[in-house]
C-alpha positions, 0 to 999 in steps of 0.5 A: 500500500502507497501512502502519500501525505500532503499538508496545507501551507499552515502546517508545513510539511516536514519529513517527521510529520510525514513519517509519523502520519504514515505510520499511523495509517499503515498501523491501523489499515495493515491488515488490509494492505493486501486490498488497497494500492493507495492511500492519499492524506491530506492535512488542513488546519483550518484556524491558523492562529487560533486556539479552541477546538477542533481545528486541525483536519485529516482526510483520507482517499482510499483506493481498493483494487477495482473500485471506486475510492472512500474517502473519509475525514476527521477533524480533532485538536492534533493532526495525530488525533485527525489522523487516528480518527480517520484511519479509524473511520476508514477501517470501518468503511473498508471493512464493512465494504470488503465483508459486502463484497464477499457476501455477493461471492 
């Protein structure tokens, strides 16, 4: 499974980012590396400056084999906690639609 993150121009993207995103998809999407070929991350925070809630937005695009792509979001105080969040999301969604498809076969 390819990951590749992206950041806004309010988070930078540093490599350190970049390899601790990574890990944090690949570790809750593993067992199902076999079904997808790519993962794209982009990562927002969309109130630069300010402090409060849930600012910092993590979206992820799967690609399984053969099908369209899921897409899901998060958006939590940490860029760590959107991602957990929406690699957590698109576990679910994965999951649920891997089980559809092998119930139709």
């Amino acid at each position: 499974m390819h990951i590749e993150v992206s950041a806004d121009n309010n988070i930078g993207g540093s490599e350190v980012l970049t390899n601790v995103i990574k890990s944090l998809v690949q570790q809750e999407l593993a067992h199902l590396d076999e079904h997808i070929t790519r993962i794209e991350v982009p990562l927002s925070d969309l109130n630069t400056g300010t402090t409060g809630c849930e600012e910092n937005h993590c979206m992820l695009e799967a690609r399984l084999k053969g099908h369209q792509p899921t897409v899901v979001k998060h958006a939590a105080l940490t860029l760590e906690q959107a991602t957990k969040g929406a690699a957590s999301k698109m576990k679910s969604s994965l999951e649920s639609t891997l089980a559809k498809l092998s119930d139709r076969h």
